[in-house]
C-alpha positions as CSV (number, residue, x, y, z in Angstrom):
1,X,-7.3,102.7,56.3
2,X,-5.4,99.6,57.0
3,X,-6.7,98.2,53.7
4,X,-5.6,100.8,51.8
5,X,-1.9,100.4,53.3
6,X,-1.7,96.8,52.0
7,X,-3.3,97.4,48.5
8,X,-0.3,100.1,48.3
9,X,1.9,97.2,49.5
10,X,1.1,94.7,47.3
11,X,0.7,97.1,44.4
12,X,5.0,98.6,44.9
13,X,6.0,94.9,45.6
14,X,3.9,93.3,42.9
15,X,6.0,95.7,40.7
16,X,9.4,95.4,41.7
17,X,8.8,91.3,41.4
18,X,7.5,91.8,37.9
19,X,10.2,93.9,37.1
20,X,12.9,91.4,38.4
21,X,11.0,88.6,37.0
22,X,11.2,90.0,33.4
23,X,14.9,91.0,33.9
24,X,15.4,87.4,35.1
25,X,14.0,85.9,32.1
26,X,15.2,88.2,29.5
27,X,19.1,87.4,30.8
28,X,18.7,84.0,30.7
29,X,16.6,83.6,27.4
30,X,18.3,85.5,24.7
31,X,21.8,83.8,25.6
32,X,23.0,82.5,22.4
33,X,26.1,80.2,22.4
34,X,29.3,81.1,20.7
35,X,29.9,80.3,17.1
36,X,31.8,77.8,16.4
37,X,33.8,77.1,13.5
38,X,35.5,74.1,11.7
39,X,38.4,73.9,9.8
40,X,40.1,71.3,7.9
41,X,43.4,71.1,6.7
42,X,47.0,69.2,7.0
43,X,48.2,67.9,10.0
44,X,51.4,69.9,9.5
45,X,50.6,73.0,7.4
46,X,53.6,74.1,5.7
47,X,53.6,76.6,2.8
48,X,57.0,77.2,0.5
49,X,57.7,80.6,0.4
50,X,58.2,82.6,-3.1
51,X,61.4,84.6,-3.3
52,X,61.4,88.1,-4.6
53,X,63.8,88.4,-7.6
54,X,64.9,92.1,-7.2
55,X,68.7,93.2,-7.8
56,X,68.4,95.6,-5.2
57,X,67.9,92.6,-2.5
58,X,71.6,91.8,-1.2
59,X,71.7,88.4,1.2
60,X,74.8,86.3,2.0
61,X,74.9,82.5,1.6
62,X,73.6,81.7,5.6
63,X,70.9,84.4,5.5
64,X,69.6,83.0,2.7
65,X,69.3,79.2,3.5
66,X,67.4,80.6,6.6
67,X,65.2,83.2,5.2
68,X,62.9,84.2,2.1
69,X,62.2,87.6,1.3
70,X,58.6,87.5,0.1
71,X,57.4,90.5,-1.1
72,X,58.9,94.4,-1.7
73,X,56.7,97.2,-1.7
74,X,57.8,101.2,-2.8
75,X,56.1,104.3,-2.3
76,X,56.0,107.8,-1.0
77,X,55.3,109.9,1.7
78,X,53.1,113.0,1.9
79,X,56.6,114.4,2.1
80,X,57.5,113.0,-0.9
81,X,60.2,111.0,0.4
82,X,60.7,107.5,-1.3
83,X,59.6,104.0,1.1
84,X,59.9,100.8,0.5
85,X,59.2,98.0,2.6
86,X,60.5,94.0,2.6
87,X,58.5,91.4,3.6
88,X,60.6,88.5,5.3
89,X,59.8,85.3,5.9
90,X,61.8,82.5,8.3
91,X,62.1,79.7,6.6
92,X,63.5,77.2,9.0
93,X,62.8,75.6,12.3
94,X,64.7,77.5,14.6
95,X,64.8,81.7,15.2
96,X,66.3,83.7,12.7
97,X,68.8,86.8,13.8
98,X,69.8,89.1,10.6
99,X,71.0,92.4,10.6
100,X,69.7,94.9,7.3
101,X,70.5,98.5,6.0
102,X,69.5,100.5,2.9
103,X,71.6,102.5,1.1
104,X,70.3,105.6,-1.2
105,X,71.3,107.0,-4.4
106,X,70.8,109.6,-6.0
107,X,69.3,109.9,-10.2
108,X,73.2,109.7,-11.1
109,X,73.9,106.9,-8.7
110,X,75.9,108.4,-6.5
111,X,75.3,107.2,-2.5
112,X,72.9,109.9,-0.8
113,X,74.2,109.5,2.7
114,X,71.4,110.6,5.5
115,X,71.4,109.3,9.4
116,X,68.6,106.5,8.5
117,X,71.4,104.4,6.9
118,X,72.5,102.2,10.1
119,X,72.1,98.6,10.3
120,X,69.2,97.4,12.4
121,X,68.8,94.1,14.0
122,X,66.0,91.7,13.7
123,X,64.9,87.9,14.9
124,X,62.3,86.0,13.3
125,X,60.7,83.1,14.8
126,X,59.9,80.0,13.2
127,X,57.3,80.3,10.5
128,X,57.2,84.1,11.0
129,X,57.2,86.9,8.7
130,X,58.6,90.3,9.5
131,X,58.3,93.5,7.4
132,X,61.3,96.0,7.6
133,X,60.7,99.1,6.4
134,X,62.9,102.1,5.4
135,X,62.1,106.0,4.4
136,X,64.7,107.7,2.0
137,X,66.5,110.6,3.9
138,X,66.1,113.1,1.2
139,X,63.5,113.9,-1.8
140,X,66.6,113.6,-4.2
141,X,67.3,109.5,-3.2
142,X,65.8,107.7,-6.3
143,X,67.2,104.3,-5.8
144,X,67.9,101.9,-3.1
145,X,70.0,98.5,-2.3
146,X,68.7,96.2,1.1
147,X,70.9,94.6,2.4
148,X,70.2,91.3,4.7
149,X,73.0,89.4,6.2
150,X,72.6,86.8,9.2
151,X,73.8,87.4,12.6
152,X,74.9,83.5,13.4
């Protein structure tokens, strides 16, 4: 009988150590080290920025040696309700403060006034780009003048 209770022994703990011996290995084998990746380029990367040309863009003189606006995007929402979107890009070494607002008008250009037209305040750090965005208070606003002015 004793035999038997050692068989049964060995047979559970021959088990359990094949079981941890497989977990063992199969941890420690199928590590694979991160990628790595290379990249080669300038020293100083530094990219000129393209201005937008766009009538409805207002900037005065100081927010303009600062600060690029690169890109303007429109569109509309489900609600039919005009958006547009600046993209703008610091172009200097230091942080840029600047204060914006769109004004709406209406398909006879008179100024559709809504609770959206406030001025907002941004700061973009060096090398940044920020995206403002602004939603037309009614369905009737059909046009639209951004205006960016610095805050030094």
């Amino acid at each position: 009988m004793r035999t038997n209770t050692i068989q049964a022994s060995i047979a559970a703990h021959g088990s359990a150590a094949a079981l941890l011996a497989g977990l063992l290995v199969s941890l420690s084998g199928c590590h694979t080290p991160p990628a790595s990746v290379t990249t080669v380029g300038p020293a100083e990367r530094r990219a000129d920025p393209t201005p937008v040309a766009d009538e409805r863009l207002i900037t005065d003189e100081l927010f303009a040696s600062t600060a690029v606006i690169t890109g303007l995007i429109e569109g509309t929402t489900p609600e039919s309700l005009r958006v547009i979107e600046a993209e703008v890009q610091n172009a200097s070494n230091g942080h840029v403060p600047f204060r914006w607002r769109t004004s709406w008008y209406d398909d006879r250009g008179m100024e559709v006034r809504g609770p959206t037209v406030v001025w907002r305040h941004e700061v973009i750090p060096p090398g940044a780009f920020v995206r403002v965005t602004a939603v037309a208070p009614t369905p009737s606003s059909y046009d639209f003048r951004m205006e960016f002015l610095s805050d030094r």
